[in-house]
C-alpha positions as a Python dict, from the first residue, in 0.01 Angstrom:
ca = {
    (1, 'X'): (0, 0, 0),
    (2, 'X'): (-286, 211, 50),
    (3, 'X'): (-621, 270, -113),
    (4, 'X'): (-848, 545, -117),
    (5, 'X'): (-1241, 533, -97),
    (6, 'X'): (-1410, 855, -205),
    (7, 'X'): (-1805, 883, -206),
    (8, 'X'): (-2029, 877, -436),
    (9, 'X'): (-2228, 1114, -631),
    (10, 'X'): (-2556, 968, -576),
    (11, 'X'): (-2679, 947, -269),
    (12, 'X'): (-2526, 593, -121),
    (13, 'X'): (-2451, 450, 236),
    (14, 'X'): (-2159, 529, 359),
    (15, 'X'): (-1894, 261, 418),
    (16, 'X'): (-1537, 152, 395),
    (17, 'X'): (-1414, -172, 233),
    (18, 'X'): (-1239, -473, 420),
    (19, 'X'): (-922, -526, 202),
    (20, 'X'): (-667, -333, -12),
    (21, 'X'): (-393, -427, -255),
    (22, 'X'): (-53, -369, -246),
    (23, 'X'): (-10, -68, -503),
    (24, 'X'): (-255, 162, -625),
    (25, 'X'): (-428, 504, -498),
    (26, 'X'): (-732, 453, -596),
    (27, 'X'): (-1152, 548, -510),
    (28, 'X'): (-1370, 318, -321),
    (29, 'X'): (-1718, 382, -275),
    (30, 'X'): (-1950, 343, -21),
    (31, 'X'): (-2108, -13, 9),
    (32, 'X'): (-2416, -65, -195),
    (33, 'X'): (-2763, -133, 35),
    (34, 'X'): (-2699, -484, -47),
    (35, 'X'): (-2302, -630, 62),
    (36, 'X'): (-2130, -733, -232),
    (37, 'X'): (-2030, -1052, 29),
    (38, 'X'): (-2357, -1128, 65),
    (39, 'X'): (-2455, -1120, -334),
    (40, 'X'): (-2217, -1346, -371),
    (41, 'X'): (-2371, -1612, -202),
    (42, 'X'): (-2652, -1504, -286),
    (43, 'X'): (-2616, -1516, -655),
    (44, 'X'): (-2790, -1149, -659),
    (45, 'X'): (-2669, -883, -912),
    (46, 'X'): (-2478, -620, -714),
    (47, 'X'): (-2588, -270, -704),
    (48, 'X'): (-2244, -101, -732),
    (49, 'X'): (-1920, -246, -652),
    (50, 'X'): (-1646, -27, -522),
    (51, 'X'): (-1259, -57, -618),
    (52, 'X'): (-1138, -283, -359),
    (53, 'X'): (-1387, -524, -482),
    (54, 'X'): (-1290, -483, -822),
    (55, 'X'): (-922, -549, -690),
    (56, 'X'): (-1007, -861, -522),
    (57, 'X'): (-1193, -1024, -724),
    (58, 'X'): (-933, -978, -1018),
    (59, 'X'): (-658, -1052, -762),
    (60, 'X'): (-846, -1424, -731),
    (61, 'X'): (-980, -1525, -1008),
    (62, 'X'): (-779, -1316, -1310),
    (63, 'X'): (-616, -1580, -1598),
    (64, 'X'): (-260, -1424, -1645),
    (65, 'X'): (-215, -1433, -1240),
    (66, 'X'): (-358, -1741, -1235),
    (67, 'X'): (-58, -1897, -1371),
    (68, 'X'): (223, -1760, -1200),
    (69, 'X'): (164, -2002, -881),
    (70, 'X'): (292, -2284, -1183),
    (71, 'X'): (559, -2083, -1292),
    (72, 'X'): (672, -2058, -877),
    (73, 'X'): (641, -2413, -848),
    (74, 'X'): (906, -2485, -1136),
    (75, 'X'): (1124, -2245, -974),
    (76, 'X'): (1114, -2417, -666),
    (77, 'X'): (1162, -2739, -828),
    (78, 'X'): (1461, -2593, -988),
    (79, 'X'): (1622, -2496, -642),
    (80, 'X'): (1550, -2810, -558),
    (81, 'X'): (1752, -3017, -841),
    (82, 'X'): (2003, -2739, -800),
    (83, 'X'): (2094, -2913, -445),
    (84, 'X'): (2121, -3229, -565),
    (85, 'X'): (2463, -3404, -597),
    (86, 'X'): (2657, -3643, -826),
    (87, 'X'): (2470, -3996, -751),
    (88, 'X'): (2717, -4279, -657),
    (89, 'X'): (2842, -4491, -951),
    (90, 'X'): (2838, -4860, -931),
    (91, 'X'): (3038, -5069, -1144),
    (92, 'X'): (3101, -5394, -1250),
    (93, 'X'): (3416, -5518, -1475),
    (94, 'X'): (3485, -5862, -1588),
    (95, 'X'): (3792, -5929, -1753),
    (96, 'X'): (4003, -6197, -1911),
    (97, 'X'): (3696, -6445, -2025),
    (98, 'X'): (3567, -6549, -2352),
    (99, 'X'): (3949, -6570, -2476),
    (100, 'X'): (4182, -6885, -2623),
    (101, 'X'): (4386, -7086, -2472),
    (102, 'X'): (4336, -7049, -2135),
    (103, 'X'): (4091, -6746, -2128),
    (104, 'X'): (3823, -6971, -2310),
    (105, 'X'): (3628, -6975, -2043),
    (106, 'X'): (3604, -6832, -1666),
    (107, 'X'): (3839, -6964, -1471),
    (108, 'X'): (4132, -6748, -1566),
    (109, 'X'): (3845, -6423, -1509),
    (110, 'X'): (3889, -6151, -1265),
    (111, 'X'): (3562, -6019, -1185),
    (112, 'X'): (3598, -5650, -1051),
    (113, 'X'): (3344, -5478, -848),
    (114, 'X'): (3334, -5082, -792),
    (115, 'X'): (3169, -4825, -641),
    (116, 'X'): (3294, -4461, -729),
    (117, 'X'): (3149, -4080, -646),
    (118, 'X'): (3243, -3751, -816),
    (119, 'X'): (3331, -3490, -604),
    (120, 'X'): (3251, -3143, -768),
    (121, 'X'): (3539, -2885, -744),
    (122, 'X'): (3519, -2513, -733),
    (123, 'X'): (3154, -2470, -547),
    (124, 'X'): (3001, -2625, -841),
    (125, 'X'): (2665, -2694, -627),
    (126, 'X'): (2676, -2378, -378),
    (127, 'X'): (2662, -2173, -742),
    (128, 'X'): (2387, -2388, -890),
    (129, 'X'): (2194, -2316, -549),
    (130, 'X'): (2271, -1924, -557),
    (131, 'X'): (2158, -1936, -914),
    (132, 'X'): (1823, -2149, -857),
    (133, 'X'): (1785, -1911, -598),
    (134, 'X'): (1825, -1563, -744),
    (135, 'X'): (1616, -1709, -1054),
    (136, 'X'): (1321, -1794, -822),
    (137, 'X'): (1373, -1412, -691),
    (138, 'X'): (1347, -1278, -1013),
    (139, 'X'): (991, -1526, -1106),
    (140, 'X'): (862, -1339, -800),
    (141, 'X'): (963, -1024, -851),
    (142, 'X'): (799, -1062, -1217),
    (143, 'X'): (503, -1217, -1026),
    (144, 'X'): (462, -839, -901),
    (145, 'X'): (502, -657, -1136),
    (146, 'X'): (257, -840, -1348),
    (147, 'X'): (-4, -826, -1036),
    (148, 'X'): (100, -445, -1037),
    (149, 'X'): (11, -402, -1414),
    (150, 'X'): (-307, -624, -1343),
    (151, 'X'): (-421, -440, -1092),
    (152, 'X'): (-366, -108, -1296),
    (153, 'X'): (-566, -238, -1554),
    (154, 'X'): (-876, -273, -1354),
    (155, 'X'): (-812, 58, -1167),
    (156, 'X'): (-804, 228, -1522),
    (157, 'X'): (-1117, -6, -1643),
    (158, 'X'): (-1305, 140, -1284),
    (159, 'X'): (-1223, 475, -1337),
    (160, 'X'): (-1326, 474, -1726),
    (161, 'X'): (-1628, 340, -1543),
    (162, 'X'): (-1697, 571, -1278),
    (163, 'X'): (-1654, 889, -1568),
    (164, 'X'): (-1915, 709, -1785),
    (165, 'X'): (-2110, 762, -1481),
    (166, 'X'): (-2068, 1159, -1385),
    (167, 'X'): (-2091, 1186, -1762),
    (168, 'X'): (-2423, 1018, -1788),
    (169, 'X'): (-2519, 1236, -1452),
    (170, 'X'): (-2400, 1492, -1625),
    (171, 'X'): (-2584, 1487, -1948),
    (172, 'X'): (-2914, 1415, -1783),
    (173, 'X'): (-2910, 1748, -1588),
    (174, 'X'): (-2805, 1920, -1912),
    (175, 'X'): (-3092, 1749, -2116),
    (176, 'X'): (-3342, 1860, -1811),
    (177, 'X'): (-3223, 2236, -1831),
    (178, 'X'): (-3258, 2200, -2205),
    (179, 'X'): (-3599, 2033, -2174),
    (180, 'X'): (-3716, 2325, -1933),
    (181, 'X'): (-3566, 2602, -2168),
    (182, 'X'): (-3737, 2466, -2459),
    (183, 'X'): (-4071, 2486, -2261),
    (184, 'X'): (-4003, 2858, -2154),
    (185, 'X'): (-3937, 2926, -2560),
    (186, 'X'): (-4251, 2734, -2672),
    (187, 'X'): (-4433, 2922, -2474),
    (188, 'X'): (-4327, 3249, -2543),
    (189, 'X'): (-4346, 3114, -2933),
    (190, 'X'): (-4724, 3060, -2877),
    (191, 'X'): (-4738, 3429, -2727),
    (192, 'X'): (-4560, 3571, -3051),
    (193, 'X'): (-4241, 3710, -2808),
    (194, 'X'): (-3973, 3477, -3032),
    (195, 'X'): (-3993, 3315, -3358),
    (196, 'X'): (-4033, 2934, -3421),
    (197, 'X'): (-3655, 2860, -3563),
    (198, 'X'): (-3613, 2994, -3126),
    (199, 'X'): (-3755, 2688, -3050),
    (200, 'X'): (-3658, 2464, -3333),
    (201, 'X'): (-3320, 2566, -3217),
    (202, 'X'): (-3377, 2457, -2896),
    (203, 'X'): (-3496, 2161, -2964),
    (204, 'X'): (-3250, 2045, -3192),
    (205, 'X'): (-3007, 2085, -2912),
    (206, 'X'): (-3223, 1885, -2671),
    (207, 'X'): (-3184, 1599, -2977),
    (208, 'X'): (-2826, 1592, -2929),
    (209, 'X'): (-2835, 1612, -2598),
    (210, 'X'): (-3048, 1237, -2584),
    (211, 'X'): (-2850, 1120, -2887),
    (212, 'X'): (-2508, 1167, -2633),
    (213, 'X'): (-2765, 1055, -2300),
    (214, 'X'): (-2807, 679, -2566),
    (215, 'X'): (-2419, 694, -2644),
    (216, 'X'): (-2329, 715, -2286),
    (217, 'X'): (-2576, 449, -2196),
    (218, 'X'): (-2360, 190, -2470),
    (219, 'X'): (-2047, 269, -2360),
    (220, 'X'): (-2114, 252, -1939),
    (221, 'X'): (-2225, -98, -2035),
    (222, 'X'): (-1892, -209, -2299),
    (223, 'X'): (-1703, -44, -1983),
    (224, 'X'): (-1887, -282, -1719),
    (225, 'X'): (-1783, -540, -1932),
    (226, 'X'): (-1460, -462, -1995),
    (227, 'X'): (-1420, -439, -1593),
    (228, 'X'): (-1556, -795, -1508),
    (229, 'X'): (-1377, -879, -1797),
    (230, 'X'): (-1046, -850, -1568),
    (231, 'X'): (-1183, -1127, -1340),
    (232, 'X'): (-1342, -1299, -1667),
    (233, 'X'): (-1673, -1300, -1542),
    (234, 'X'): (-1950, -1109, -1702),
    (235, 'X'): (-2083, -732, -1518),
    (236, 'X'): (-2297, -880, -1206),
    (237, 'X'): (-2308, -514, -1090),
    (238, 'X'): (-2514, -203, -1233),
    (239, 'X'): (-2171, 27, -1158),
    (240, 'X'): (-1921, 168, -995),
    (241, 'X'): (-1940, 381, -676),
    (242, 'X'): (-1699, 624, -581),
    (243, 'X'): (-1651, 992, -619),
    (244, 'X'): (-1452, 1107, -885),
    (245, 'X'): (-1517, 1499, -803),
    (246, 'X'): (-1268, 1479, -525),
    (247, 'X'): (-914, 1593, -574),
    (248, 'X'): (-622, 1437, -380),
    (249, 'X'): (-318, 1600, -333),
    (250, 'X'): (-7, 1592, -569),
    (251, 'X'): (297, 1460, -416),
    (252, 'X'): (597, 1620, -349),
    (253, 'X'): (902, 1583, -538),
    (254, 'X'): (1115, 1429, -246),
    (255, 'X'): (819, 1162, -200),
    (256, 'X'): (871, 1076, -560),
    (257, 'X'): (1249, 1038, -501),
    (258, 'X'): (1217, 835, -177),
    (259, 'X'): (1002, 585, -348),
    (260, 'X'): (1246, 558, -677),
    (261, 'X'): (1451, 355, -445),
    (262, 'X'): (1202, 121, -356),
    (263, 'X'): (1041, 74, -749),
    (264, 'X'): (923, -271, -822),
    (265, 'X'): (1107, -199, -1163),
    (266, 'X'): (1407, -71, -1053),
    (267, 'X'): (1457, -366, -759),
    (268, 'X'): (1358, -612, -1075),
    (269, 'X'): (1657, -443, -1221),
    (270, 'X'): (1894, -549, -942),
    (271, 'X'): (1784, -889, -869),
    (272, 'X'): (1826, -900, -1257),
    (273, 'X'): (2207, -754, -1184),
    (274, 'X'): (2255, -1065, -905),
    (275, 'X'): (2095, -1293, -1134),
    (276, 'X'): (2411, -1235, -1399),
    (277, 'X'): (2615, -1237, -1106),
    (278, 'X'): (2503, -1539, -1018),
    (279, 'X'): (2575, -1716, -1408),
    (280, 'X'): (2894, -1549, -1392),
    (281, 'X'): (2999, -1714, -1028),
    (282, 'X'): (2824, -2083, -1203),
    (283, 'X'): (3039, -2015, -1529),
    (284, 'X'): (3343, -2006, -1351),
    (285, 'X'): (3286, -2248, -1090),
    (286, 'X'): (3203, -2483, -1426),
    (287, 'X'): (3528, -2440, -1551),
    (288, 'X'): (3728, -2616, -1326),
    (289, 'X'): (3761, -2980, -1319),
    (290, 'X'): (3569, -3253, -1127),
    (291, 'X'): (3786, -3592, -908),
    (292, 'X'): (3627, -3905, -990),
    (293, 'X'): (3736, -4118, -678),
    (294, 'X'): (3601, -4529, -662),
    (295, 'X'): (3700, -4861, -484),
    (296, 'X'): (3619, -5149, -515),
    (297, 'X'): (3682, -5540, -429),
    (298, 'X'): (3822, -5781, -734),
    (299, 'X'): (3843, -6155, -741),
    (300, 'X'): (4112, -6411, -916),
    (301, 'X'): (3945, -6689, -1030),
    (302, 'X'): (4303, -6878, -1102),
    (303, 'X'): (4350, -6819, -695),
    (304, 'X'): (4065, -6790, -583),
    (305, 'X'): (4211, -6507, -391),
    (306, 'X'): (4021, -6117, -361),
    (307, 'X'): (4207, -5771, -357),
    (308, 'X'): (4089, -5379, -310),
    (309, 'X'): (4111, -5174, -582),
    (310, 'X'): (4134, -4843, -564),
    (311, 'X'): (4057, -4531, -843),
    (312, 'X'): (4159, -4192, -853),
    (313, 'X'): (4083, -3978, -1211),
    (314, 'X'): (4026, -3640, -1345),
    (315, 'X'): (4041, -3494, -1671),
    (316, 'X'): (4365, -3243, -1787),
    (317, 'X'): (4291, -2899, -1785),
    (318, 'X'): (4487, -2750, -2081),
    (319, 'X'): (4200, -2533, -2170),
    (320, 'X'): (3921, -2358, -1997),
    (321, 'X'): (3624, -2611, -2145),
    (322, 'X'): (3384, -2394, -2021),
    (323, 'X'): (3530, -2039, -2154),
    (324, 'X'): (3275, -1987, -2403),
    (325, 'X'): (2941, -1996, -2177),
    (326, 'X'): (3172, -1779, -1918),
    (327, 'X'): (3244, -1511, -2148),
    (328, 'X'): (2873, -1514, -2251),
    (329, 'X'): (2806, -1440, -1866),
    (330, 'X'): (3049, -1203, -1841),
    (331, 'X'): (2891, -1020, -2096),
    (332, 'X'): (2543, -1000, -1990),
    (333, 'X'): (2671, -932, -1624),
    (334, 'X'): (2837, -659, -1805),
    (335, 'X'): (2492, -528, -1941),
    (336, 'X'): (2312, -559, -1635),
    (337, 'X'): (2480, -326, -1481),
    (338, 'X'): (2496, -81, -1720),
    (339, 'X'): (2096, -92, -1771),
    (340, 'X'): (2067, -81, -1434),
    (341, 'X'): (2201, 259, -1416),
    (342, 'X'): (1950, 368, -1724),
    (343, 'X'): (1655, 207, -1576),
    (344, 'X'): (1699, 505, -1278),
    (345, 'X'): (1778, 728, -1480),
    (346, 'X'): (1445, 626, -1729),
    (347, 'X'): (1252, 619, -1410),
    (348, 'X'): (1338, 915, -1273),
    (349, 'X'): (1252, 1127, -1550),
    (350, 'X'): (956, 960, -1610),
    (351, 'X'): (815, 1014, -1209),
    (352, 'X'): (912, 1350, -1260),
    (353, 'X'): (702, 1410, -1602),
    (354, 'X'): (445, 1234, -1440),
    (355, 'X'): (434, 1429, -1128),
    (356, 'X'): (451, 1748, -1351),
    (357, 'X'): (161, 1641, -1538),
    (358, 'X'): (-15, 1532, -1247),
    (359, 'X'): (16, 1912, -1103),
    (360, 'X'): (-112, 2053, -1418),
    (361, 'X'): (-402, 1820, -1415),
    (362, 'X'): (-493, 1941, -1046),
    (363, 'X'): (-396, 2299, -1065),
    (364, 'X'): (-598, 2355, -1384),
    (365, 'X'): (-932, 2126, -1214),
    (366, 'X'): (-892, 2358, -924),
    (367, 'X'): (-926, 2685, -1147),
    (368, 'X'): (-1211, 2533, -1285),
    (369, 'X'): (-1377, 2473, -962),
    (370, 'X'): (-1287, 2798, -788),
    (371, 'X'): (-1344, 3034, -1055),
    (372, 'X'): (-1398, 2934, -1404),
    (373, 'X'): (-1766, 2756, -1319),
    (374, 'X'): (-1864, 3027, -1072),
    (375, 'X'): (-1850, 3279, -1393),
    (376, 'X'): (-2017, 3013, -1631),
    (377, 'X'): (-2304, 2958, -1355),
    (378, 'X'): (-2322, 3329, -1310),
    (379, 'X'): (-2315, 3414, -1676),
    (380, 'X'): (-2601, 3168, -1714),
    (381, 'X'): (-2820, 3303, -1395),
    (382, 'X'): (-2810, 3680, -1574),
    (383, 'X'): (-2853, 3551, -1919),
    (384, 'X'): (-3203, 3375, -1791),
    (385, 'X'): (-3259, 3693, -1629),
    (386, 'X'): (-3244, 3886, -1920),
    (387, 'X'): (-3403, 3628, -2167),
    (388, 'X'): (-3730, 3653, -1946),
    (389, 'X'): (-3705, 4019, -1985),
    (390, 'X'): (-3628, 4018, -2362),
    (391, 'X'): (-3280, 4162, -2286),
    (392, 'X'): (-3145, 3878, -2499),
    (393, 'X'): (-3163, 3620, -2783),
    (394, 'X'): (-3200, 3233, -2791),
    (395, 'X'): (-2871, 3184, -2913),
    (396, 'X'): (-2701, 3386, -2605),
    (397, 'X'): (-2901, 3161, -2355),
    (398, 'X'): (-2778, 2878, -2551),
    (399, 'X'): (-2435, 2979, -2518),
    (400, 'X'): (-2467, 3055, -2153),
    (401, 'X'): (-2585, 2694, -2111),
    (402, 'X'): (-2282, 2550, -2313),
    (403, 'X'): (-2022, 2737, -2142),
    (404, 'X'): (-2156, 2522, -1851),
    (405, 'X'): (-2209, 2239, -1948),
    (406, 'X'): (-1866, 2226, -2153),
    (407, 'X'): (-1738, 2330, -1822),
    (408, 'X'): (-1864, 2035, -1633),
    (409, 'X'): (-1763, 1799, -1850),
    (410, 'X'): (-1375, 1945, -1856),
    (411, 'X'): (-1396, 1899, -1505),
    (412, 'X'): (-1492, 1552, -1500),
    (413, 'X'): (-1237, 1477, -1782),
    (414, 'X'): (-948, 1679, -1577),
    (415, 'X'): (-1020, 1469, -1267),
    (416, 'X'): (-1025, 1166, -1461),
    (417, 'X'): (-673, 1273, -1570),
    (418, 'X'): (-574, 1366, -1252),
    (419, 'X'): (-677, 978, -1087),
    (420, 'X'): (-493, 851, -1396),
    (421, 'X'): (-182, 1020, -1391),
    (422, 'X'): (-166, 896, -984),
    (423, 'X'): (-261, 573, -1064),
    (424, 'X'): (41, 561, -1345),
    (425, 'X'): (277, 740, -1064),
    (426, 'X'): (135, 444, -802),
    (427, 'X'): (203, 144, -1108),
    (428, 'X'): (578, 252, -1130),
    (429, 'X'): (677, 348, -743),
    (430, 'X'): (450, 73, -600),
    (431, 'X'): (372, 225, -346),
    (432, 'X'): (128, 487, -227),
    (433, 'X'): (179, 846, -305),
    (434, 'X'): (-87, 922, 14),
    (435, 'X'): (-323, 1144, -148),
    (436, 'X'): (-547, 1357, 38),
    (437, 'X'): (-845, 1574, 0),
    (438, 'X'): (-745, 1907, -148),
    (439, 'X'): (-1092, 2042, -305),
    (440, 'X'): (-1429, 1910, -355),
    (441, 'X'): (-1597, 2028, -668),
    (442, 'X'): (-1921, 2226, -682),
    (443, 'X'): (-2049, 1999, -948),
    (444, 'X'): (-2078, 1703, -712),
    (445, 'X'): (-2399, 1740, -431),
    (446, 'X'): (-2302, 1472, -227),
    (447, 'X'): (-1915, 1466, -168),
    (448, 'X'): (-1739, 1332, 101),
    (449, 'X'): (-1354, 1310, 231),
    (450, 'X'): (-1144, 1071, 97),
    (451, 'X'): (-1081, 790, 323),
    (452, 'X'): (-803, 616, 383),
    (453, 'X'): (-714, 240, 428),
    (454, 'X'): (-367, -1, 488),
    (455, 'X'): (-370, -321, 360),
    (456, 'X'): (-230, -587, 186),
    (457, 'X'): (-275, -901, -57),
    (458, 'X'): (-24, -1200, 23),
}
């Protein structure tokens, strides 16, 4: 799989991390002044942390994954009783003692020592194996998909993260152009050019404006927590880095189809289908008899003479004793494969909405970019012009500003959805969708190409 590093807004070095994980498109950010290595060791709060980070660290030390090793080991230890035969029996018979007569006591006894082995008929033991086998399959093949949903979690948790961030960069540039309007008002209020509600109106937006700058600031921190939360550790780091103003391409329709084949879900689905196979196979091969063969050595104590004995037994199959559990198998290795059929289907239609909605998501960010803000910025430059010049009111500088600002925002939200909707297309296919840059918006003053990086988590 591949992950993707984009830069940040702020001014940070550049840098690209060491590892990625097996799934997920995602942004990494440059590395903070400070190596998130290093802090480590060093016990020092981190700077920033950038996804791969985020990934690794949840990768190692994240509860649910945590205890899938376990749940390996007891599939392995189930192969391994799976292999194991019938143990030799060894017997010993007495007979003809504690009587009358003559059979009060032991010397009319023949003692009778055996040793005897069953001997498993119809591949009882290859089918135990194949099931032990395809079961262990299956715990690792829900092993990934768990680490697949993990590591979606703290993608989503990052991102939520990183549009906290813009969000809080945004609303401090749209409190300082508010704070810098209001001046321009008061001052014209003191020269008699506007009336006072002017300013009270400007001010009361520049109160909402730090009322959303302190609700930003509560919910960046609940979101830091939330993201060392997937690692259960508390936030060491001040944020996220990344740049979340860069769009990557949307994948192509015969991409999405390609990688439908290889779908963790869908190849769940078939070891699921060999798994009922596999009970089916086991059923049957339970439902024919097992030989009990044994010899052994037996002494006359009247003669004080020895023979060999020899055994040979197996029970009488009038009826199929084990009909019951194979109809049961037949059953559910009837429904396998008919929900393996509806898990493509499911899936397909699902990549497809997906990819749909991921299109709209870009296409519409990119209008915004290209020429929704360049009117908005425009609109705002002339309405200035014309407030100075007493061409216009308060209230149409105010709405110049808002059609902005509201802008900004909807681009930041849009990309968000945008990162999300790959990230969801990236959960299901795992694999990489290769995103690449397609626009940089003019919101962000410091963006950079996306990178690109190959790597894996064993």
């Amino acid at each position: 799989m591949k992950f993707f590093n984009l830069a940040g807004l702020r001014p940070r070095r550049s840098g690209i991390a060491v590892a990625c994980v097996c799934l997920l498109a995602a942004l990494t950010g440059s590395l903070p002044a400070l190596s998130q290595e290093a802090a480590l060791l060093e016990k020092v709060p981190l700077q920033s942390i950038d996804l791969n980070y985020a990934l690794q660290q949840t990768l190692q030390k994240n509860a649910e994954l945590k205890a899938y090793p376990y749940y390996l080991r007891v599939s392995e230890a189930e192969l391994l009783q799976a292999k194991q035969r019938p143990l030799p029996i060894l017997g010993l018979i007495v007979e003809n003692v504690l009587g009358s007569g003559d059979f009060s006591d032991a010397d009319q006894a023949e003692i009778t020592l055996t040793l005897g082995q069953t001997i498993e008929l119809g591949g009882k033991r290859e089918s135990r194996i194949a099931l032990a086998t395809t079961s262990r399959q299956n715990q690792q093949t829900e092993y990934e998909l768990a680490r697949l949903d993990v590591l979606a979690e703290t993608s989503r948790r990052y991102y939520e993260l990183l549009r906290l961030q813009f969000l809080q960069d945004w609303i401090d540039k749209r409190a300082d152009s508010e704070r810098n309007a209001l001046n321009v008002i008061q001052r014209r209020a003191k020269a008699g050019a506007v009336k006072q509600a002017d300013v009270t109106k400007m001010q009361l937006k520049l109160s909402r404006s730090k009322a959303l700058v302190m609700q930003l600031k509560g919910q960046a921190s609940l979101a830091r927590a939330n993201l060392a939360a997937m690692w259960t550790a508390s936030p060491s780091f001040a944020g996220a880095s990344g740049n979340l103003l860069s769009l990557p391409s949307v994948p192509d329709g015969a991409g999405i189809t390609e990688a439908l084949i290889k779908s963790p879900v869908f190849m769940r689905q078939q070891v699921l289908q060999r798994l009922a196979d596999a009970q089916v196979q086991l059923a049957r091969a339970n439902s024919k008899v097992n030989l009990d063969v044994g010899v052994g050595l037996r002494r006359f104590e009247a003669t004080n003479d020895q023979a060999l004995v020899f055994n040979i037994s197996m029970p009488i199959p009038i009826s199929n004793p084990n009909r019951g559990r194979l109809a049961a198998a037949q059953a559910e290795q009837a429904l396998s494969i008919e929900q393996s059929e509806l898990v493509r289907t499911q899936l397909r239609l699902s990549l497809v909405a997906i990819q749909q909605t991921l299109m709209n998501h870009a296409q519409y960010a990119q209008l915004i970019t290209e020429e929704l803000l360049p009117l908005a910025q425009q609109l705002l430059a002339d309405t200035e012009a014309g407030y100075s010049k007493g061409r216009y009111s308060v209230l149409q500088w105010a709405d110049a500003q808002e059609e902005l600002f509201a802008l900004e925002r909807e681009l930041i939200e849009t990309h968000t959805l945008v990162y999300l909707q790959l990230l969801e297309l990236e959960r299901i296919t795992g694999q990489s969708m290769r995103p690449s840059k397609l626009s940089t918006s003019k919101l962000s003053g410091n963006s950079q190409p996306i990178t690109q990086q190959k790597g894996g988590i064993s």
